[in-house]
C-alpha positions as CSV (number, residue, x, y, z in Angstrom):
1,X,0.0,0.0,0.0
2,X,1.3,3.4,-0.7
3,X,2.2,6.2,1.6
4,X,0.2,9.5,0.9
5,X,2.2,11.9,2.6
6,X,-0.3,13.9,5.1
7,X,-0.4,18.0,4.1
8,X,2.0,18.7,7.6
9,X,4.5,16.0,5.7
10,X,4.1,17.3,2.3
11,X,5.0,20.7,3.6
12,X,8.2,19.9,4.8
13,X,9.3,18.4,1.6
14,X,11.7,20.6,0.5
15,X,13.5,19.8,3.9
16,X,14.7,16.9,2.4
17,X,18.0,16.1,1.2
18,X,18.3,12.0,1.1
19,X,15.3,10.2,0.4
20,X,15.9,6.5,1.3
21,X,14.4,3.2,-0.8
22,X,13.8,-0.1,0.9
23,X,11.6,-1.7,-2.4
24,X,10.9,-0.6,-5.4
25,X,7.3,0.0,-4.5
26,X,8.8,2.8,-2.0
27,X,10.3,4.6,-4.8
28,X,7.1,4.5,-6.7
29,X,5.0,5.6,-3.5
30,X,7.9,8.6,-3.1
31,X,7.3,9.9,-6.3
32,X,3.5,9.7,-6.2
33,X,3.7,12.0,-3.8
34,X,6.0,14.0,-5.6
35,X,4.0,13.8,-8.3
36,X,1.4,15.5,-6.4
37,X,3.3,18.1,-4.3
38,X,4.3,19.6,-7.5
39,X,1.2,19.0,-9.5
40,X,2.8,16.2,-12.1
41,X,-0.1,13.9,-12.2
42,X,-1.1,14.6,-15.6
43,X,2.1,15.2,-16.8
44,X,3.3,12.4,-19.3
45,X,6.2,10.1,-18.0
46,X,8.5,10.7,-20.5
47,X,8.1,14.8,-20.2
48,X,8.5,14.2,-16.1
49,X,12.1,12.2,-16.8
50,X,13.1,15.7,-18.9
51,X,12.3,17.3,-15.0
52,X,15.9,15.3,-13.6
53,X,15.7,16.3,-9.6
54,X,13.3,18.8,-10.1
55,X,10.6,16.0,-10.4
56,X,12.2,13.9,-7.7
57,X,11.8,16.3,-5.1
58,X,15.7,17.9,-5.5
59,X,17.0,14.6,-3.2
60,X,19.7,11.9,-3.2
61,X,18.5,8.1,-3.2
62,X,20.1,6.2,-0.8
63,X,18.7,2.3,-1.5
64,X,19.0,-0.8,0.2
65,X,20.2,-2.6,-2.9
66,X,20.8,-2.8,-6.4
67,X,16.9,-3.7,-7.3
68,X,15.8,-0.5,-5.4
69,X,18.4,1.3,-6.8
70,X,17.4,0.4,-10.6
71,X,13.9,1.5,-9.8
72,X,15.8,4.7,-9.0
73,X,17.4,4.7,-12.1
74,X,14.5,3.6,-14.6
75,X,12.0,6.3,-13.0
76,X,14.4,8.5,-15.3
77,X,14.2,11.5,-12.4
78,X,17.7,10.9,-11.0
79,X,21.1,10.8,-11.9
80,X,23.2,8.3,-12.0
81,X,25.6,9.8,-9.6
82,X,23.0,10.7,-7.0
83,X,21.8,7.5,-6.7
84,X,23.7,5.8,-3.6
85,X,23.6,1.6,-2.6
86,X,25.5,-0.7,-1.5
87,X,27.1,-2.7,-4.2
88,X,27.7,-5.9,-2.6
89,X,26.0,-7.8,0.7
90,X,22.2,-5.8,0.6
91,X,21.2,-4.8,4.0
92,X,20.2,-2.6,6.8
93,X,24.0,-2.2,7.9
94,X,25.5,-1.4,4.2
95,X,22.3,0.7,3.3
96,X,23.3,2.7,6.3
97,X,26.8,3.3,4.8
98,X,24.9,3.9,1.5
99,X,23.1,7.0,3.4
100,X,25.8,7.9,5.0
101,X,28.1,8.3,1.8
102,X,25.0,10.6,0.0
């Protein structure tokens, strides 16, 4: 199920500097609600990947693993090098370093 960020969460969005994937599914949910924080909704996918950061909420990704972190990559709204996981051994310890490298 998908978070919905509340309005008090939304508004603090721009806070943000390192948003961090556990699943796929959580990088989908994180852009849903970016999606709708900067009205996106009805914007076509391929015209929101041309938005880079500006469609991803301006934020690192910091992923538990690789499959997280091509999720990252295919959504098309980050770069390469602001996408941050642990290459070897997935996990809560080395998605830790991962967050604290970004």
């Amino acid at each position: 199920v998908p978070a919905t960020f509340t309005a008090s969460q939304m508004s603090q969005v721009d806070d943000i500097e390192i948003a961090c994937f556990g699943s796929p599914s959580a990088v989908n949910a994180w852009l849903q609600n970016m999606d709708v924080k900067y009205n996106l909704q009805d914007v076509d996918e391929e015209e929101k990947k041309k938005l880079g950061a500006q469609g991803n909420g301006n934020v690192l990704a910091a992923c538990i693993g690789t499959t997280s972190a091509r999720a990252v990559l295919e959504s098309g709204r980050w770069n390469a090098m602001d996408i941050y996981y642990p290459k070897e051994n997935p996990g809560v310890d080395t998605w830790a370093d991962s967050i604290v490298q970004a």
